[in-house]
Every structure is written in C-alpha cells, then in structure tokens.
CHARMM-style PDB file with segment names, atoms N, HN, CA, C and O in Angstrom:
ATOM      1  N   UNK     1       0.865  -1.165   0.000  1.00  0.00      PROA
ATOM      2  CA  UNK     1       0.000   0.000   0.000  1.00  0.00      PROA
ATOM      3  C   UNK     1       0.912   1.229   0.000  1.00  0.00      PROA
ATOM      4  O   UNK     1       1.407   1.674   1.036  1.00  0.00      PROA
ATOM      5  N   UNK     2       1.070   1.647  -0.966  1.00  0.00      PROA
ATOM      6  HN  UNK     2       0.668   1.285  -1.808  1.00  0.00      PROA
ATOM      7  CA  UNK     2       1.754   3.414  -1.146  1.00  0.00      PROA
ATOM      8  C   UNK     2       1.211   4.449   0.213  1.00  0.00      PROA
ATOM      9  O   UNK     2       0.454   4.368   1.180  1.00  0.00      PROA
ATOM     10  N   UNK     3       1.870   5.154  -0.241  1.00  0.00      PROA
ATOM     11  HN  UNK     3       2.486   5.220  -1.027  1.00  0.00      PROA
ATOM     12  CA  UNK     3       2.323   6.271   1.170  1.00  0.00      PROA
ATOM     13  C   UNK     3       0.746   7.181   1.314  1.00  0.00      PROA
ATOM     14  O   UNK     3       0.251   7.407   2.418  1.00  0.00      PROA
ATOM     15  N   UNK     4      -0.014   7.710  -0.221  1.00  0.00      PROA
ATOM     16  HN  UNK     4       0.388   7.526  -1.118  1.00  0.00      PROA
ATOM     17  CA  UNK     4      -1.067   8.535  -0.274  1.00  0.00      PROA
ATOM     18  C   UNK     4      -2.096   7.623   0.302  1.00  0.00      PROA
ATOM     19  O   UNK     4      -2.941   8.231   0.958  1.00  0.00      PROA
ATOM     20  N   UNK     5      -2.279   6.162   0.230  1.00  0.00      PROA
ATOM     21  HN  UNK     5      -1.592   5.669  -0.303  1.00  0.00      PROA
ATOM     22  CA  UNK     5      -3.178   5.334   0.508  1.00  0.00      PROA
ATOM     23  C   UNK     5      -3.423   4.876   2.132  1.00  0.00      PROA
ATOM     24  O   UNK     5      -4.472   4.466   2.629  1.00  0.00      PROA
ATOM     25  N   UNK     6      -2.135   5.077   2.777  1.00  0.00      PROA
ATOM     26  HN  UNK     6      -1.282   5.409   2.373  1.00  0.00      PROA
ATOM     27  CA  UNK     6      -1.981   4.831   4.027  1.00  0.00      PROA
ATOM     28  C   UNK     6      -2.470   6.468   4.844  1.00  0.00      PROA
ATOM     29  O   UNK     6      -3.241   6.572   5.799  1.00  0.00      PROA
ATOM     30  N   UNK     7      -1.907   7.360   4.278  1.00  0.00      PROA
ATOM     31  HN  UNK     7      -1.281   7.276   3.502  1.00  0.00      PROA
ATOM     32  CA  UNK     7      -2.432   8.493   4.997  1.00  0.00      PROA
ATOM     33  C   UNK     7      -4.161   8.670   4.968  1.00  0.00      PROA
ATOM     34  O   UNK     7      -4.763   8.963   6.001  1.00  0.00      PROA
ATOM     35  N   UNK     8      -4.959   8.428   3.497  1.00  0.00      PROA
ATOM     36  HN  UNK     8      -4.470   8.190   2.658  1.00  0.00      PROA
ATOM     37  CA  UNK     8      -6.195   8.278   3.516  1.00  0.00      PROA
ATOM     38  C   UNK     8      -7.041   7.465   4.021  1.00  0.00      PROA
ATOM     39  O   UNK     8      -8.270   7.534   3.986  1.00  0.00      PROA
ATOM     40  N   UNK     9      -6.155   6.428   4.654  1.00  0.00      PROA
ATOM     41  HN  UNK     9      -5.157   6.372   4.682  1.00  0.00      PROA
ATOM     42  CA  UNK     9      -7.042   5.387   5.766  1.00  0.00      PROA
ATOM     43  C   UNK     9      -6.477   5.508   6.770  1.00  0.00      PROA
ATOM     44  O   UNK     9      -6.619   4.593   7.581  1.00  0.00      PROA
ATOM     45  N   UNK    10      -5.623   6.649   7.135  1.00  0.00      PROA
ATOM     46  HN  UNK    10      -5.508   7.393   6.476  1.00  0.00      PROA
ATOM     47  CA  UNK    10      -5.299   6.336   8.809  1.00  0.00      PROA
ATOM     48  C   UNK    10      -6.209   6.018   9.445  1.00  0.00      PROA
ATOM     49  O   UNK    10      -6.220   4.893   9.944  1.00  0.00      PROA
ATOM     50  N   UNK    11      -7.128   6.790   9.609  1.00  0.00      PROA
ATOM     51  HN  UNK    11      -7.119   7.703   9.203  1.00  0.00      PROA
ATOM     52  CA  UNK    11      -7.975   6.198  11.167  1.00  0.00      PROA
ATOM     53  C   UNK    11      -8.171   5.087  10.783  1.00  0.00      PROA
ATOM     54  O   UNK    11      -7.619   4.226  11.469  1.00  0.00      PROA
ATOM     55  N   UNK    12      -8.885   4.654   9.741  1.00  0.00      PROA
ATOM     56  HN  UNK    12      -9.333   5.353   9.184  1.00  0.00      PROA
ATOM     57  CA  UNK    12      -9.249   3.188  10.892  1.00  0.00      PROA
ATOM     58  C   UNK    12      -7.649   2.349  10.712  1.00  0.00      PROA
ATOM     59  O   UNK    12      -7.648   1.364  11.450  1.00  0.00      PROA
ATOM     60  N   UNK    13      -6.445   2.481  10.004  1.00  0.00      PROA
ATOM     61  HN  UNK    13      -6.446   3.281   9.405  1.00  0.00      PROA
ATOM     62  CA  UNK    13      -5.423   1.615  10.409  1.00  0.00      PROA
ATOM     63  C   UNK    13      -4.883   1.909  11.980  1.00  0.00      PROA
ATOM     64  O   UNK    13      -4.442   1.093  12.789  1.00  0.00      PROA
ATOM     65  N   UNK    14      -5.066   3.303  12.120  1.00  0.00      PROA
ATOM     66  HN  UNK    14      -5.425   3.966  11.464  1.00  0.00      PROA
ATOM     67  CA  UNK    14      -4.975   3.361  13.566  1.00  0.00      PROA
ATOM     68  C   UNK    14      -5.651   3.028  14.651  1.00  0.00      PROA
ATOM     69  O   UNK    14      -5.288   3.102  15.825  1.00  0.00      PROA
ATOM     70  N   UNK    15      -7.071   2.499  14.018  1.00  0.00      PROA
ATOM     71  HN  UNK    15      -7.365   2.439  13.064  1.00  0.00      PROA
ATOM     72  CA  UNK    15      -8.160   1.881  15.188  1.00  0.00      PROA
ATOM     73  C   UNK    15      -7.648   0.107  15.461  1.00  0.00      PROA
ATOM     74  O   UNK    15      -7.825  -0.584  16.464  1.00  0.00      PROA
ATOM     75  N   UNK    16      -6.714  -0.383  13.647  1.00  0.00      PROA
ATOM     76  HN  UNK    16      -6.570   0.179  12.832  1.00  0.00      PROA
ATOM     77  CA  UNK    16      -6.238  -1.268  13.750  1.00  0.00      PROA
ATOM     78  C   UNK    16      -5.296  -1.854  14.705  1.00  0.00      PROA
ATOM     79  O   UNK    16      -5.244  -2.974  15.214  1.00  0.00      PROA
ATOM     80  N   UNK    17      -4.609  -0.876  14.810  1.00  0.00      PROA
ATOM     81  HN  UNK    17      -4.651   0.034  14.396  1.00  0.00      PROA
ATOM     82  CA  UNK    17      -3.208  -0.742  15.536  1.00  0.00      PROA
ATOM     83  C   UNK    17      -3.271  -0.680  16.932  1.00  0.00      PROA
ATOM     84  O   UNK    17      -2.447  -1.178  17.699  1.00  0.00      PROA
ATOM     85  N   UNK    18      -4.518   0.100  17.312  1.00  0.00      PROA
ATOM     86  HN  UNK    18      -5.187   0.505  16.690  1.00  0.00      PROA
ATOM     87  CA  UNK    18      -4.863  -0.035  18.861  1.00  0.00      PROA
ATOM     88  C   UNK    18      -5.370  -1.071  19.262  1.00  0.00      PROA
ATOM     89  O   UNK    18      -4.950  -1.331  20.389  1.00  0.00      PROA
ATOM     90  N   UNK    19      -6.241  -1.969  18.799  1.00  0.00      PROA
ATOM     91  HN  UNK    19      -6.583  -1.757  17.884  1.00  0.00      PROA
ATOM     92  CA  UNK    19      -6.717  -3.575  18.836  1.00  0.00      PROA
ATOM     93  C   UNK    19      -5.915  -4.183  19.516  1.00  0.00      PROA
ATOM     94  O   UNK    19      -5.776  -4.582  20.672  1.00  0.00      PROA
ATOM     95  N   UNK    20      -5.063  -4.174  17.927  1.00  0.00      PROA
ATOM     96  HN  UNK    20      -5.176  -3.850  16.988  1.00  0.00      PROA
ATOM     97  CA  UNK    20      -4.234  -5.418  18.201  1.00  0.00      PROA
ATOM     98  C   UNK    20      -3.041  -5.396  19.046  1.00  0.00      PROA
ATOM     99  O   UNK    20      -2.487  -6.441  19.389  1.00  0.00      PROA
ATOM    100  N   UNK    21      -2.570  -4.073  19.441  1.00  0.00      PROA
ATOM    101  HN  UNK    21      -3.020  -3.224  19.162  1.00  0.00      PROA
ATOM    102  CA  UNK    21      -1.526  -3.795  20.347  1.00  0.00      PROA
ATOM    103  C   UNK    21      -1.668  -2.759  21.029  1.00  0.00      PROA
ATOM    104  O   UNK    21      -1.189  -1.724  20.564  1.00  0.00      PROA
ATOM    105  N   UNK    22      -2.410  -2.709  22.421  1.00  0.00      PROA
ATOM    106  HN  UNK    22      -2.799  -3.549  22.799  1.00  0.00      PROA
ATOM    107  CA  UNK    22      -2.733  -1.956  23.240  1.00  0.00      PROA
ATOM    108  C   UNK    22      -1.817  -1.612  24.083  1.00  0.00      PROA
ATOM    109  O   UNK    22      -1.976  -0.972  25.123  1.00  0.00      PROA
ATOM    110  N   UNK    23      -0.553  -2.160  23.512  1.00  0.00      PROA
ATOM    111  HN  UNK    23      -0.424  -2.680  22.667  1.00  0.00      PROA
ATOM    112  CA  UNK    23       0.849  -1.230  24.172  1.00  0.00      PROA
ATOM    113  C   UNK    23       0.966   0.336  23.858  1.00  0.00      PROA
ATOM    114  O   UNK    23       1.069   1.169  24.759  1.00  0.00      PROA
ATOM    115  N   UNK    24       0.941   0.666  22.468  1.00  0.00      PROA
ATOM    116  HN  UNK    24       0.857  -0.010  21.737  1.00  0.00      PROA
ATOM    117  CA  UNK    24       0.532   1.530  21.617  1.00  0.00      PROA
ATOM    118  C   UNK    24       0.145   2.534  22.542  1.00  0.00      PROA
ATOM    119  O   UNK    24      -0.310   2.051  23.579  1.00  0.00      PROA
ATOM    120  N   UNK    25       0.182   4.019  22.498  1.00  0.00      PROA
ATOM    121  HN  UNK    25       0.552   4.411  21.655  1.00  0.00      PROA
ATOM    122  CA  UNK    25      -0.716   4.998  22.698  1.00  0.00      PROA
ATOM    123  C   UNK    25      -1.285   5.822  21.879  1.00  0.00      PROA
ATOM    124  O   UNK    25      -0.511   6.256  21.026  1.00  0.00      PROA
ATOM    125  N   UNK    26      -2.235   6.158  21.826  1.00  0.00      PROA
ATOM    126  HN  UNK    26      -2.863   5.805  22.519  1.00  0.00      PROA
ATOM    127  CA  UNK    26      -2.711   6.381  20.397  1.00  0.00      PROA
ATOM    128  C   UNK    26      -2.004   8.260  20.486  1.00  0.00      PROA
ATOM    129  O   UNK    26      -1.735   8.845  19.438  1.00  0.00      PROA
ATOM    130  N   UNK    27      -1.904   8.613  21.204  1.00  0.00      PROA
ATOM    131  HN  UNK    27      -2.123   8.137  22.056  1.00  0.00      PROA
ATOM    132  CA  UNK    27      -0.535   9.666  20.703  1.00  0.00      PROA
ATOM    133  C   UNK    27       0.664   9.528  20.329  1.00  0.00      PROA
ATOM    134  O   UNK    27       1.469  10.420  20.064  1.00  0.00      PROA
ATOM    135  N   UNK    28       0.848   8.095  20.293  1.00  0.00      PROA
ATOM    136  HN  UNK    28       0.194   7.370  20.509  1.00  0.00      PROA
ATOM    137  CA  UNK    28       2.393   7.382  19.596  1.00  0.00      PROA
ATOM    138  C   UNK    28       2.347   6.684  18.140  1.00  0.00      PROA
ATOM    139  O   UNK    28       3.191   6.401  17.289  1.00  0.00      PROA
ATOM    140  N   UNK    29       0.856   6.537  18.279  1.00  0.00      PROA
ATOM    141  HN  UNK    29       0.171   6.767  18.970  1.00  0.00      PROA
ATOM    142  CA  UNK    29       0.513   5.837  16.617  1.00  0.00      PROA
ATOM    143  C   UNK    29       0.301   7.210  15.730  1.00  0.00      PROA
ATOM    144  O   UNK    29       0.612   7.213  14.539  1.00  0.00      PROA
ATOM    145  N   UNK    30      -0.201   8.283  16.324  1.00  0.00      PROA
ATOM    146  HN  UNK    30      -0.454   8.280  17.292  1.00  0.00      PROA
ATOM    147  CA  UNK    30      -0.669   9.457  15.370  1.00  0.00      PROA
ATOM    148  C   UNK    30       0.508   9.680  15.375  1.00  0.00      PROA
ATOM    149  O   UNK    30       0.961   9.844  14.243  1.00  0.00      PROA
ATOM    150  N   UNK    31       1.393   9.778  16.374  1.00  0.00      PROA
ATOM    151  HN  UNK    31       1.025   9.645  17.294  1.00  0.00      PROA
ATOM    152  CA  UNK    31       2.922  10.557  15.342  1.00  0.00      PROA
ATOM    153  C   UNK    31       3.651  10.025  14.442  1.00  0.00      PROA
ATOM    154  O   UNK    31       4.577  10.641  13.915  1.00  0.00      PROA
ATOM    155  N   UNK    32       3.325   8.774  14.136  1.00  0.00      PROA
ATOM    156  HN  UNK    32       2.573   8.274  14.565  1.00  0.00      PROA
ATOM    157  CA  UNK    32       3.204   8.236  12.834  1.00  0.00      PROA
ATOM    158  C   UNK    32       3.112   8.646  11.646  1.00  0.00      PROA
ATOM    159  O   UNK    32       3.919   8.709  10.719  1.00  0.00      PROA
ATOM    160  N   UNK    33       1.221   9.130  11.855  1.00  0.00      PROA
ATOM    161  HN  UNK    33       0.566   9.079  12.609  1.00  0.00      PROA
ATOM    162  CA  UNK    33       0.728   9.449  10.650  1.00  0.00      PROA
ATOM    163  C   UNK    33       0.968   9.196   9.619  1.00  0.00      PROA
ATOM    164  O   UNK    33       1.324   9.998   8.755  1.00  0.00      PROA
ATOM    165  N   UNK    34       0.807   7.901   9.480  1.00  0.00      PROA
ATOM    166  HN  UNK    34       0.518   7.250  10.181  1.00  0.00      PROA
ATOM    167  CA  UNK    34       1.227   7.377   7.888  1.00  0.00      PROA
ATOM    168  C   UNK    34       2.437   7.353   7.233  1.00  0.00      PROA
ATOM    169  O   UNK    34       2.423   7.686   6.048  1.00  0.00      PROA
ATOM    170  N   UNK    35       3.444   7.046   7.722  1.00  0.00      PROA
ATOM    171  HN  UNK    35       3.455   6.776   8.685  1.00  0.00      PROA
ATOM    172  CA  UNK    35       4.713   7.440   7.971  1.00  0.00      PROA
ATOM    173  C   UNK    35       5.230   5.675   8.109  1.00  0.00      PROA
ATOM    174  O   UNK    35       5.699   5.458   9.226  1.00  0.00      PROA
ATOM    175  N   UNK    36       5.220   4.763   7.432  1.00  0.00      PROA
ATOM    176  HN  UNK    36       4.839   4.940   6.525  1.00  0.00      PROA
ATOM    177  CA  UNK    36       5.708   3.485   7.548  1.00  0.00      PROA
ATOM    178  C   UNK    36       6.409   2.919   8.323  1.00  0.00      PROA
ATOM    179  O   UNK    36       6.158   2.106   9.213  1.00  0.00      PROA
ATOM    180  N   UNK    37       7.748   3.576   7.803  1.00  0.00      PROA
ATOM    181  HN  UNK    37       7.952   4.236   7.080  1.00  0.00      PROA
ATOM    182  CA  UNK    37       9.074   3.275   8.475  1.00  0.00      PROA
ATOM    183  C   UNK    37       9.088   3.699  10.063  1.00  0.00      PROA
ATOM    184  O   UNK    37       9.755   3.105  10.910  1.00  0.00      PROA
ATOM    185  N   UNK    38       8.303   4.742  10.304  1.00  0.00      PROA
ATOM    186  HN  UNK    38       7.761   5.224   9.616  1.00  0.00      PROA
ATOM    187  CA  UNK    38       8.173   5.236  11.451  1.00  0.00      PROA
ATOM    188  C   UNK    38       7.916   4.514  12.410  1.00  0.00      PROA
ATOM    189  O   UNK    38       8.491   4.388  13.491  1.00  0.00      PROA
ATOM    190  N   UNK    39       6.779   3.900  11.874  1.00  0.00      PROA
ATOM    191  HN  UNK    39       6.312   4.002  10.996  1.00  0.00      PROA
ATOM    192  CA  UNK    39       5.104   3.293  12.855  1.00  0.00      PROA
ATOM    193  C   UNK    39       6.003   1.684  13.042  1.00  0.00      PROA
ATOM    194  O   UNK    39       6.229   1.213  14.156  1.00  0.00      PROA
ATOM    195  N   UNK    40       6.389   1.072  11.876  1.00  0.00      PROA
ATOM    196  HN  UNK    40       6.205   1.455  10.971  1.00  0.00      PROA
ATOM    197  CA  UNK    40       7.742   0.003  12.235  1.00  0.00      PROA
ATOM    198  C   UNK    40       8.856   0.136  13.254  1.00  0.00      PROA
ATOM    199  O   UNK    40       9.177  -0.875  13.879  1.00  0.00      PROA
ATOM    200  N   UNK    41       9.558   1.437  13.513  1.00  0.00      PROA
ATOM    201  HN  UNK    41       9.297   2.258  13.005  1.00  0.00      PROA
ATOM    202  CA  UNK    41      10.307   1.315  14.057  1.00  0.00      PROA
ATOM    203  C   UNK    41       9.597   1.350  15.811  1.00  0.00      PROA
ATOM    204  O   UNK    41       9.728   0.603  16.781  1.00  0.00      PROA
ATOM    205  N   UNK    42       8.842   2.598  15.565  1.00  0.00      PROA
ATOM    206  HN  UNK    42       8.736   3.206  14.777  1.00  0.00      PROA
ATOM    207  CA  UNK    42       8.104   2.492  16.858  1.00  0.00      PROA
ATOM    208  C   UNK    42       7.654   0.840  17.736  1.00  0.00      PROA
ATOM    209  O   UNK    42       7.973   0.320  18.805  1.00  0.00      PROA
ATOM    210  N   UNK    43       6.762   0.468  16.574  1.00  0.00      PROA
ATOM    211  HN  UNK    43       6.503   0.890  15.705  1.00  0.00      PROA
ATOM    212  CA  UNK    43       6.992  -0.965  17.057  1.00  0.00      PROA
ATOM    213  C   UNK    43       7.797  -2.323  17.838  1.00  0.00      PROA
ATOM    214  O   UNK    43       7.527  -3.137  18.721  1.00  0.00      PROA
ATOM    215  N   UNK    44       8.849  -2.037  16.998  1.00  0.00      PROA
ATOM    216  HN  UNK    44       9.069  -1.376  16.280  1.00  0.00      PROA
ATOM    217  CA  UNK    44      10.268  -2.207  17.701  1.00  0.00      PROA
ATOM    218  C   UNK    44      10.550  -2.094  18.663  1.00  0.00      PROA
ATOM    219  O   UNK    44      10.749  -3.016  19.454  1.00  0.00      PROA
ATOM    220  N   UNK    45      10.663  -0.802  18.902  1.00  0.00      PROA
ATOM    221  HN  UNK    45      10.502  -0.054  18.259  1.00  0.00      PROA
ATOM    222  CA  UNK    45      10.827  -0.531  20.178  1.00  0.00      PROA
ATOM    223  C   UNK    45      10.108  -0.590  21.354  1.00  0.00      PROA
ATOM    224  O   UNK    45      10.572  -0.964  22.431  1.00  0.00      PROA
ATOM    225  N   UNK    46       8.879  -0.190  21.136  1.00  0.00      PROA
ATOM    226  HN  UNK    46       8.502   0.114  20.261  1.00  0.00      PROA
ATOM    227  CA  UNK    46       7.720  -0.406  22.175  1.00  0.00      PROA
ATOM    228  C   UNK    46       7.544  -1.825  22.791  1.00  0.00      PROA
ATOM    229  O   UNK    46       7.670  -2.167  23.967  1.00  0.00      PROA
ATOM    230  N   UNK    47       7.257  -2.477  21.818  1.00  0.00      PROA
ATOM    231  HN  UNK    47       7.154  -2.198  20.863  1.00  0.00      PROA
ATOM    232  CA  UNK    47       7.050  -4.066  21.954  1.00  0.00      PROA
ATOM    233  C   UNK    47       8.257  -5.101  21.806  1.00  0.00      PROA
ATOM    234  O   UNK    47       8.145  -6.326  21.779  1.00  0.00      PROA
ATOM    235  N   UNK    48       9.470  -4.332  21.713  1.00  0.00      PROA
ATOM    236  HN  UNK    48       9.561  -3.337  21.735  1.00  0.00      PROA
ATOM    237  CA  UNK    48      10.017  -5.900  21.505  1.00  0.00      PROA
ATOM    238  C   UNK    48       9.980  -6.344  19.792  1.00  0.00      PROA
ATOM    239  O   UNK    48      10.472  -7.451  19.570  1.00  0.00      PROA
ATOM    240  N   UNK    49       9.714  -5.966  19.186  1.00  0.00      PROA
ATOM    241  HN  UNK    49       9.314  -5.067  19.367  1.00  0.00      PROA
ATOM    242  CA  UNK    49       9.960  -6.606  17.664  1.00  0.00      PROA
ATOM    243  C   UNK    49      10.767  -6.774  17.268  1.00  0.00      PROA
ATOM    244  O   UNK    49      11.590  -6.162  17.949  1.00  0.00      PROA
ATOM    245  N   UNK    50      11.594  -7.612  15.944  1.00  0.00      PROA
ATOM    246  HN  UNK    50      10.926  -8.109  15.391  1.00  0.00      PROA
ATOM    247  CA  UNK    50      12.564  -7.435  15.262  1.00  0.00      PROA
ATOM    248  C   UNK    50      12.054  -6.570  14.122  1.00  0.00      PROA
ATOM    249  O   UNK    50      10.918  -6.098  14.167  1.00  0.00      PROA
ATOM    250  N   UNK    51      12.777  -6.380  13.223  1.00  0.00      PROA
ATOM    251  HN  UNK    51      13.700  -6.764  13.187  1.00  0.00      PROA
ATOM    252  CA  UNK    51      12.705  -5.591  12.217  1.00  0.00      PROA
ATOM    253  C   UNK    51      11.246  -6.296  11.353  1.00  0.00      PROA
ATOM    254  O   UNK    51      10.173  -5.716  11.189  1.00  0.00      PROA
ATOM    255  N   UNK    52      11.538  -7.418  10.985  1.00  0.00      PROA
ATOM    256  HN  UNK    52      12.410  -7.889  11.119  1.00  0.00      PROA
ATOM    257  CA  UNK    52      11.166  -8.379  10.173  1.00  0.00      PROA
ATOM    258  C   UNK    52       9.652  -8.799  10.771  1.00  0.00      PROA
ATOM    259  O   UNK    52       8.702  -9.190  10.093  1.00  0.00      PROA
ATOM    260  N   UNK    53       9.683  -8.636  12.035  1.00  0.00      PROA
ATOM    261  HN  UNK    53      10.454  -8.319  12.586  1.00  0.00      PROA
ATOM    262  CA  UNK    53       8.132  -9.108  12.625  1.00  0.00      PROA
ATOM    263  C   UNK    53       7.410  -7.496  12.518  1.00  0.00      PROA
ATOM    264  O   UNK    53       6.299  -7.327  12.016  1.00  0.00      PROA
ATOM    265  N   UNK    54       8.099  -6.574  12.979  1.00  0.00      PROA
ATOM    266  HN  UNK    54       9.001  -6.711  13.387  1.00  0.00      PROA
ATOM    267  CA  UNK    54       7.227  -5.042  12.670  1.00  0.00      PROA
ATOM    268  C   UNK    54       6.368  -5.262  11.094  1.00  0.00      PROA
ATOM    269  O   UNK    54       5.158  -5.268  10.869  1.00  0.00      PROA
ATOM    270  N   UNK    55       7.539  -5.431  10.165  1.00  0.00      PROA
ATOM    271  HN  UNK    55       8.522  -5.426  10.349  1.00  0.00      PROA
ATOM    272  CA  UNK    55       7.192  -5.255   8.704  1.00  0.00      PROA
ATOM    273  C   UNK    55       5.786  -5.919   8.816  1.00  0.00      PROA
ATOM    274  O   UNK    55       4.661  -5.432   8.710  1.00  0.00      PROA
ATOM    275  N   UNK    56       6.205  -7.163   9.061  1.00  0.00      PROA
ATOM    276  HN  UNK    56       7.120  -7.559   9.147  1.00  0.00      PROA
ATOM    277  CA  UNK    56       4.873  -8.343   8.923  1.00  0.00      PROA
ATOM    278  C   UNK    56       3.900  -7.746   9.997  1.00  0.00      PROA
ATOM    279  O   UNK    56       2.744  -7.701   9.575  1.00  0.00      PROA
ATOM    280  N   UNK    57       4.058  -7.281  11.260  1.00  0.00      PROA
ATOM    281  HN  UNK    57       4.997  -7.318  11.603  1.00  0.00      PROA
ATOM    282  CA  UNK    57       2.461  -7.065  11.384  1.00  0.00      PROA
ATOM    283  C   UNK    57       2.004  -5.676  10.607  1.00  0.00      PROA
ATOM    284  O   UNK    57       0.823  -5.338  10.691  1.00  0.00      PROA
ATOM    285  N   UNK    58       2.715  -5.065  10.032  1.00  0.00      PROA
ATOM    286  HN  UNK    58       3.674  -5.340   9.963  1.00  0.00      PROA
ATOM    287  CA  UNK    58       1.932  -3.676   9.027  1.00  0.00      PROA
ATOM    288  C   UNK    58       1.583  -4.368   8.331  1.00  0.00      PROA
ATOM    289  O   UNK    58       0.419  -4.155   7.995  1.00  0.00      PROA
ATOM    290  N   UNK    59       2.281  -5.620   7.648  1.00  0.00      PROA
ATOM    291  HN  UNK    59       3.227  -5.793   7.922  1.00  0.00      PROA
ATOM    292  CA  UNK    59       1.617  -5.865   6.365  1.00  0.00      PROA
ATOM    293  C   UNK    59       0.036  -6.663   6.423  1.00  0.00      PROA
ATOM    294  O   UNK    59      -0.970  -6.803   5.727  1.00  0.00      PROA
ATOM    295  N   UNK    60       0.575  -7.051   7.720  1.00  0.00      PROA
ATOM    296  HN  UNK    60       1.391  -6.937   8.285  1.00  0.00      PROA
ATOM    297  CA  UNK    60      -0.906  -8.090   7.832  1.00  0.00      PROA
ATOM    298  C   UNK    60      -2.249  -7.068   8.316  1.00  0.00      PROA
ATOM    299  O   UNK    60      -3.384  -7.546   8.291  1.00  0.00      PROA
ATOM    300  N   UNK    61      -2.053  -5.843   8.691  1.00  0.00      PROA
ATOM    301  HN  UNK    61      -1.132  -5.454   8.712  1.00  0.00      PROA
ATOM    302  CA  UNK    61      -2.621  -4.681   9.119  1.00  0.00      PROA
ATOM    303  C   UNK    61      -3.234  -4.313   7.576  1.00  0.00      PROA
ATOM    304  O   UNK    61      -4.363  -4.549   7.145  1.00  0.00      PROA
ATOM    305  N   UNK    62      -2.324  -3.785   7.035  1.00  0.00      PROA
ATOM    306  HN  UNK    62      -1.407  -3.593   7.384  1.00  0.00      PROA
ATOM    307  CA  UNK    62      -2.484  -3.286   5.776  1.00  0.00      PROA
ATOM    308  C   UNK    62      -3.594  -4.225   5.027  1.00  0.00      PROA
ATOM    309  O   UNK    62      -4.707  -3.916   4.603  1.00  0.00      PROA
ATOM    310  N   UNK    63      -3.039  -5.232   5.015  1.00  0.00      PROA
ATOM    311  HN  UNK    63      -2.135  -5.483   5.360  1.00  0.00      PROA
ATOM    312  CA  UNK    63      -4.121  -5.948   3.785  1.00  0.00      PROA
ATOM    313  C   UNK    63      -5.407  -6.190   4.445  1.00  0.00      PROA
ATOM    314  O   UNK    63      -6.359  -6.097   3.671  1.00  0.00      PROA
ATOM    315  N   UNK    64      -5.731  -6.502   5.781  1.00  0.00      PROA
ATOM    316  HN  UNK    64      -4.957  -6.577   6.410  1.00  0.00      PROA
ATOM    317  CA  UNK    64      -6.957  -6.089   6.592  1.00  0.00      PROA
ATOM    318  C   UNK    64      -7.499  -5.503   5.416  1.00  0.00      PROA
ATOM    319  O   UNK    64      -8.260  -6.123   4.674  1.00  0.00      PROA
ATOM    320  N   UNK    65      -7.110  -4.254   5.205  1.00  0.00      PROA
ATOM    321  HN  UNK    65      -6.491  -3.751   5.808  1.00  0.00      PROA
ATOM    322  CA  UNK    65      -8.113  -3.103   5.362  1.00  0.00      PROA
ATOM    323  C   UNK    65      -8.575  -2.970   3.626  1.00  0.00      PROA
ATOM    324  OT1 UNK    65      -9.400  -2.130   3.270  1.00  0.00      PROA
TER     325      UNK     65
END
C-alpha cells in the first residue's frame, strides 16, 4: 500500500493498531501518521519486535483493510 493510501485510511489503520496492540498509545501511533518506516520502528521498540516481525504485522494490518 503506497504512502497517499496509508495516509487516507489512517484512522481506521490506527483503530487497527490499537486492537491489536494496546501497548501503543494512540498519541504514539498518530505521530506516525502514515509514515511506515516510522510506525515500524516504533513498534520495535515499544514491543520488543525485530525488524522483520514489525514489517509483517503492518503488512498483515495493511491488507486487513
């Protein structure tokens, strides 16, 4: 999903994102804002991810929607 497509569905990928990982604060997912690499790295860090598991849960997020 391209960069214009992710900003035009934030909310609900961000309603996604709070679901499924209520580590998240949703003032940490909006500074995101559609911002990929960002919302991955955040991940990372918050939770414990590797690189490779961030990617995969955006992607599995992404195609959700």
């Amino acid at each position: 999903m391209d960069k214009d497509r992710i900003e035009g569905k934030w909310t609900e990928i961000k309603g996604r994102i709070q679901e499924a990982y209520g580590d998240l604060t949703n003032d940490e997912i909006e500074e995101a804002k559609g911002d990929r690499a960002q919302l991955e790295g955040m991940m990372q860090q918050k939770l414990g991810k590797t690189k490779d598991e961030a990617r995969a849960a955006v992607d599995d997020i992404l195609n959700a929607i």
